[in-house]
C-alpha positions in Angstrom: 95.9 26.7 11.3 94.5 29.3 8.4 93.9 28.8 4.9 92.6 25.5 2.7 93.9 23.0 5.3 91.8 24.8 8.0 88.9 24.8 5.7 89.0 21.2 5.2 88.7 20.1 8.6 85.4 22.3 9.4 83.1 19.7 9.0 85.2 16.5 10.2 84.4 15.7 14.2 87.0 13.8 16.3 87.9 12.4 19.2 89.2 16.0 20.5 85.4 17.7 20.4 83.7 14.4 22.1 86.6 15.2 24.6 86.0 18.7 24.7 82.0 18.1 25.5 82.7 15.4 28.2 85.3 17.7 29.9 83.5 21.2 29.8 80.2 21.1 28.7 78.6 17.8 29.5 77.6 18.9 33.1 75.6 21.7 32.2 74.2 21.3 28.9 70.3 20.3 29.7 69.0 17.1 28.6 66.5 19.5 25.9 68.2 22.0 24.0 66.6 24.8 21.5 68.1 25.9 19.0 67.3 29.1 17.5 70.3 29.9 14.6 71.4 26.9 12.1 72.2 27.0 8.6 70.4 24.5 6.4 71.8 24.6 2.8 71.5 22.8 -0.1 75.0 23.4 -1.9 72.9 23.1 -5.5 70.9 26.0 -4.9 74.0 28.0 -5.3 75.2 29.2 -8.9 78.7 27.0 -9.9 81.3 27.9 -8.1 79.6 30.6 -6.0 79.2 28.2 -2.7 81.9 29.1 -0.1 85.0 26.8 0.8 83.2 25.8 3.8 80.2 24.7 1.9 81.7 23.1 -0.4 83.9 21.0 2.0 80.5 19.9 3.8 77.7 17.6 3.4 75.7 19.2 -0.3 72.9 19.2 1.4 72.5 20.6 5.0 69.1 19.6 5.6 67.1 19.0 9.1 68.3 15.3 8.9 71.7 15.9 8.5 71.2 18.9 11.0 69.9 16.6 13.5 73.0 14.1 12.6 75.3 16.3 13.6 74.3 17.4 16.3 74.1 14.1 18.0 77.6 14.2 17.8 78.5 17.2 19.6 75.8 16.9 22.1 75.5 13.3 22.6 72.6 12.2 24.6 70.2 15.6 24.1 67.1 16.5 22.5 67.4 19.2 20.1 64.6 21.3 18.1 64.6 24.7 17.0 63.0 27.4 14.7 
């Protein structure tokens, strides 16, 4: 899928990525992960209606919290830090 609908569905998590974890990465992703490239944002730092679709489709603020959050959901289970 391209365009605005594609766009709109970055940020949701379903059923279909836990799936995707359990099936082919769950085995071998360690119990501690480091993580050394996110993007923290928050969407007001941003003139109006510079921030990208994708930003502006997500959380407003993508801070260590929310970070953390998500990543719980696509690595259920492990430990994650970073830079």
């Amino acid at each position: 899928m391209t365009g605005p609908q594609a766009v709109l569905r970055d940020w949701e998590f379903t059923e279909w990525d836990s799936e995707l974890f359990r099936r082919e990465l769950d085995s071998f992703v360690p119990p501690q992960i480091f993580d050394a490239h996110a993007h923290l944002y928050d969407v007001s730092h941003f003139p109006p209606g510079t921030a990208s679709a994708f930003l502006a489709t997500g959380p407003g603020r993508a801070d260590h919290a929310e970070y953390q959050r998500r990543i719980q959901q696509i690595t259920p289970g492990r430990t994650t830090c970073g830079l």
